[in-house]
C-alpha positions as CSV (number, residue, x, y, z in Angstrom):
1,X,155.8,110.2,111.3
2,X,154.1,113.0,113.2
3,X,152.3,115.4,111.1
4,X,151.8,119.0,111.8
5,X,148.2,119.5,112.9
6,X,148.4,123.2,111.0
7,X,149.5,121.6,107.4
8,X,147.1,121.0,104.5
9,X,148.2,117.7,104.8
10,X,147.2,117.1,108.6
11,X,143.0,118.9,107.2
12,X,143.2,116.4,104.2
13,X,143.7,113.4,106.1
14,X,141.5,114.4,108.8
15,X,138.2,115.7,106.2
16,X,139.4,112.1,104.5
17,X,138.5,110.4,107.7
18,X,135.4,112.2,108.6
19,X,134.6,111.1,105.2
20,X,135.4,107.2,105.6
21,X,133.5,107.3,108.8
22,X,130.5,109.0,108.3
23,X,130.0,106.9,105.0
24,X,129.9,103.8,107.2
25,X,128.2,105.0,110.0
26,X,125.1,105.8,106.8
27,X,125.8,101.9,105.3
28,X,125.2,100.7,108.3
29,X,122.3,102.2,109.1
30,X,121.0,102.1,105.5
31,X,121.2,98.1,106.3
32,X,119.8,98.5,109.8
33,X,116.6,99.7,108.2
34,X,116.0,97.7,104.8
35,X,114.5,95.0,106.4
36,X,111.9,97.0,108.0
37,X,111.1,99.4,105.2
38,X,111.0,96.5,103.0
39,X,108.4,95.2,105.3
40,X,106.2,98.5,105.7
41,X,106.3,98.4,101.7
42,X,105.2,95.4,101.2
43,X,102.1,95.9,103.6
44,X,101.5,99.7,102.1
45,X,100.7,97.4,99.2
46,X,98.7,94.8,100.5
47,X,96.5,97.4,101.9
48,X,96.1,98.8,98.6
49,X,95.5,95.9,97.0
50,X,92.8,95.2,100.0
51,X,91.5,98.6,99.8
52,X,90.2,97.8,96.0
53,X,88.1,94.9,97.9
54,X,86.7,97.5,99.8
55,X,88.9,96.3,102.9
56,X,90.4,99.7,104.3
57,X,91.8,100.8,107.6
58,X,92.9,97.3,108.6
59,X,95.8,97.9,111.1
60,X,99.2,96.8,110.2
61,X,99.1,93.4,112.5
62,X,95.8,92.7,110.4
63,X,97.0,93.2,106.9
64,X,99.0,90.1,106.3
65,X,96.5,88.2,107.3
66,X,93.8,89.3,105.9
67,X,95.3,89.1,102.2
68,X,96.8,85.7,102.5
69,X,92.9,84.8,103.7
70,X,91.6,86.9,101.0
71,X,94.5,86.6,98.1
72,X,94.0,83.0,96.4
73,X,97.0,83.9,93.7
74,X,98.6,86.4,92.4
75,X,99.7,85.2,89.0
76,X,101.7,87.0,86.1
77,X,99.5,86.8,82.6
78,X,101.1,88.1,79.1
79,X,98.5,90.8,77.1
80,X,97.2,87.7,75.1
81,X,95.5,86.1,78.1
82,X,97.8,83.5,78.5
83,X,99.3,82.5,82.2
84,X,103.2,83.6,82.6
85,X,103.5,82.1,86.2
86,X,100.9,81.0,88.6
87,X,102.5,83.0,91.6
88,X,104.7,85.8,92.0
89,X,102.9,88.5,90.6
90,X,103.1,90.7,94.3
91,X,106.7,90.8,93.5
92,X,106.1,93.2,89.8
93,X,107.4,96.3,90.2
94,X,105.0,99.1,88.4
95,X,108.1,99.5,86.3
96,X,108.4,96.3,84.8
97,X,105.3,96.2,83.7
98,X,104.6,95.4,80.1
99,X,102.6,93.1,77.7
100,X,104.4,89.9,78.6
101,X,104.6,90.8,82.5
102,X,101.2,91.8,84.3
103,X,100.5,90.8,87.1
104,X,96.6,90.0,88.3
105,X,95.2,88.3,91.8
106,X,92.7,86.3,92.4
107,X,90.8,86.9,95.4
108,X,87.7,85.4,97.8
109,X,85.0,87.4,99.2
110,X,83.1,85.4,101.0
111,X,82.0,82.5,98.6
112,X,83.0,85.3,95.5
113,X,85.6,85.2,93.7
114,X,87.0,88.3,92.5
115,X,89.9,89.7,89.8
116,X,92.0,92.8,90.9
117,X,93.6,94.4,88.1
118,X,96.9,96.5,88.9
119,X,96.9,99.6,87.0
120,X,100.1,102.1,85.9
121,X,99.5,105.6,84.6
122,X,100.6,109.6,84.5
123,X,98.7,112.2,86.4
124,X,99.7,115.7,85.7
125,X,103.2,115.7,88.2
126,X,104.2,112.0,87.7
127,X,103.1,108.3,88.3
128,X,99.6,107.2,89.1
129,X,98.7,103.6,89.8
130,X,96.2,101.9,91.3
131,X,93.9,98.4,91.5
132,X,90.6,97.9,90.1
133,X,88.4,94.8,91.3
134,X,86.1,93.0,89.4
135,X,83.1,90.5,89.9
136,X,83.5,86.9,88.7
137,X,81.2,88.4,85.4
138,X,84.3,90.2,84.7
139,X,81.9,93.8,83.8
140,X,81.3,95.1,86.8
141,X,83.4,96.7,89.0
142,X,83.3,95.5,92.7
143,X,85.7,98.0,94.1
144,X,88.9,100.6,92.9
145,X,91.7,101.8,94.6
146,X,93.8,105.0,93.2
147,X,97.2,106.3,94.6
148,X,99.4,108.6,92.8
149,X,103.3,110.2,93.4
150,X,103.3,113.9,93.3
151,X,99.9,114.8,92.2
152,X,98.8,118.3,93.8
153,X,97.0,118.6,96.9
154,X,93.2,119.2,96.9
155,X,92.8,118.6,93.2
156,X,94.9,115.5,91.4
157,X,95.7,113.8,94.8
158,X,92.0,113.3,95.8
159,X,91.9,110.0,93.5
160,X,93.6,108.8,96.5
161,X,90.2,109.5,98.4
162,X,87.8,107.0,98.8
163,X,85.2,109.2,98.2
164,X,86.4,109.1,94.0
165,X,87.3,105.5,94.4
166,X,83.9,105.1,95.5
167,X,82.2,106.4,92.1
168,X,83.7,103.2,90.0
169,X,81.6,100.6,92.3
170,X,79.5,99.0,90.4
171,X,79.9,100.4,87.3
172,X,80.4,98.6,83.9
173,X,83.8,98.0,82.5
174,X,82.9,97.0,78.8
175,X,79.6,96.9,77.0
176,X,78.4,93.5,75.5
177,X,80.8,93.4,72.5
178,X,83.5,93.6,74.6
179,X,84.8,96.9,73.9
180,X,86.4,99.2,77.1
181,X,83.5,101.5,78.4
182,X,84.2,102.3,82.1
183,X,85.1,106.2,81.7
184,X,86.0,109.0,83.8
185,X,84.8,112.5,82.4
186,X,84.7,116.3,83.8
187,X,83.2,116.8,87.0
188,X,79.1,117.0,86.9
189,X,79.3,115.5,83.0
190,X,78.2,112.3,83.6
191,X,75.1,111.6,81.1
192,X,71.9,110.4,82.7
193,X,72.0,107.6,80.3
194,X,75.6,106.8,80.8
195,X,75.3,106.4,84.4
196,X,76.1,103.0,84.2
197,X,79.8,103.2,82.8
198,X,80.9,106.7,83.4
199,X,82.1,108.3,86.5
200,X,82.9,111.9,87.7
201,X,85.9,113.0,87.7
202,X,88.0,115.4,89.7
203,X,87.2,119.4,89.8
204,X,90.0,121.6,88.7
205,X,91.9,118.5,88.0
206,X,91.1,117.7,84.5
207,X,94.8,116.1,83.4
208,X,95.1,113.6,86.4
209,X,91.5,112.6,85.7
210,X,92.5,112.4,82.1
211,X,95.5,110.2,83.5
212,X,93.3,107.9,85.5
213,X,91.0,107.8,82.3
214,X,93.4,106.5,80.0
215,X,94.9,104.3,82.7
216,X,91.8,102.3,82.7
217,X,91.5,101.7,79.5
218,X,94.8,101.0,78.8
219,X,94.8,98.0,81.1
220,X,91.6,96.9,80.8
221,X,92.6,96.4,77.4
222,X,95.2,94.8,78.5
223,X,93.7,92.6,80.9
224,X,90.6,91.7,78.5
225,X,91.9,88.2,76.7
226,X,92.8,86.7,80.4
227,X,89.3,87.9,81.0
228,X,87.5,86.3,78.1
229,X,89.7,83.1,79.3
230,X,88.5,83.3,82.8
231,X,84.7,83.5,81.8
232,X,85.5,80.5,79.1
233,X,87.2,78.4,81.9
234,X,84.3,79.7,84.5
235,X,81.5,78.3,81.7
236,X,83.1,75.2,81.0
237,X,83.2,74.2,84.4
238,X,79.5,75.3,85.5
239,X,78.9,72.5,82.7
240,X,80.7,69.7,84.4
């Protein structure tokens, strides 16, 4: 049946098949580059992960590498301490994380071993996150590594500086009872006697700091019984 180009019929069918093609033209490229963004992502994290070792600016054909060298596991743990899977905790999406899903890696310095904690939060525009590492005394803090989504340039989004991540090195995460110490406060507040667990925080940023505040102690919280395991397991063998 010939249809007259000029009828409402003839634009339907025609915007209809614009349509159809255009949308698979997009699938197919949407499939064409999964693979490789899946990929970049996957490295974007490693590098984090690295970064909070105090491994930055590794180039892209070093990364993998370099964490499968450094990365002993990357278990899931449940907020009591106790181990939910002894590999697969790369895969945890920020989202899914809860009490009985957090994941925790195990890394090698050198002859060091050393625990990165993956940490969730809210800044002032929307998610923070980040990766804290600690020594095998599980106190101190061997290096930290802060990212965030939408966080506003100049103020909130310097925790993605290394300059901030820099202020948590060596510092103390919990005091000997065991309670969470490690604290960001105002800019130039830090107490000459606190120096040891408190760092500065951001200036004219005082929510995100707040955010990156609580998001340590949440976690660390969180983290602490796999902790107190680790050092039990760590004693117990020192004594074999």
């Amino acid at each position: 049946m010939k249809i007259n180009k000029n009828s409402n019929l003839y634009t339907v069918l025609y915007a209809s098949g614009v349509v159809v093609i255009v949308a698979f033209l997009l699938a197919s490229f949407s499939l064409m580059l999964k693979a490789p963004s899946e990929a970049n992502e996957r490295i974007d994290k490693m590098k984090q992960v690295l970064a909070s070792l105090n491994l930055r600016n590794l180039d892209n054909s070093a990364v993998e590498a370099a964490y499968a060298r450094i990365v002993v596991k990357d278990m899931v743990v449940d907020a009591k301490g106790t181990v939910v899977a002894e590999k697969g905790g790369f895969d945890i999406e920020q989202k899914a994380f809860s009490d009985d899903c957090l994941p925790i890696y195990i890394c090698r310095i050198g002859k060091a071993e050393k625990i990165v904690l993956p940490l969730v939060g809210k800044g002032l525009w929307g998610p923070i996150w980040g990766y804290l590492a600690l020594n095998d005394d599980c106190r101190t803090v061997y290096g930290a590594y802060f990212n965030h989504a939408s966080e506003t340039a100049g103020l909130g989004a310097l925790i993605k500086d290394e300059t901030f991540q820099n202020e948590f090195r060596n510092k103390i995460v919990t005091d000997t009872a065991g309670q969470v110490v490690l604290t960001v406060v105002k800019k130039g507040n830090v107490k000459a006697e606190n120096t040891t667990f408190e760092c500065d925080g951001i200036s004219g940023a005082t929510l995100t700091t707040n955010g990156v505040n609580n998001m340590l102690h949440e976690y660390i919280a969180k983290y602490k019984p796999f902790l107190d395991n680790y050092l039990k397991k760590k004693e117990e063998n020192s004594h074999e």
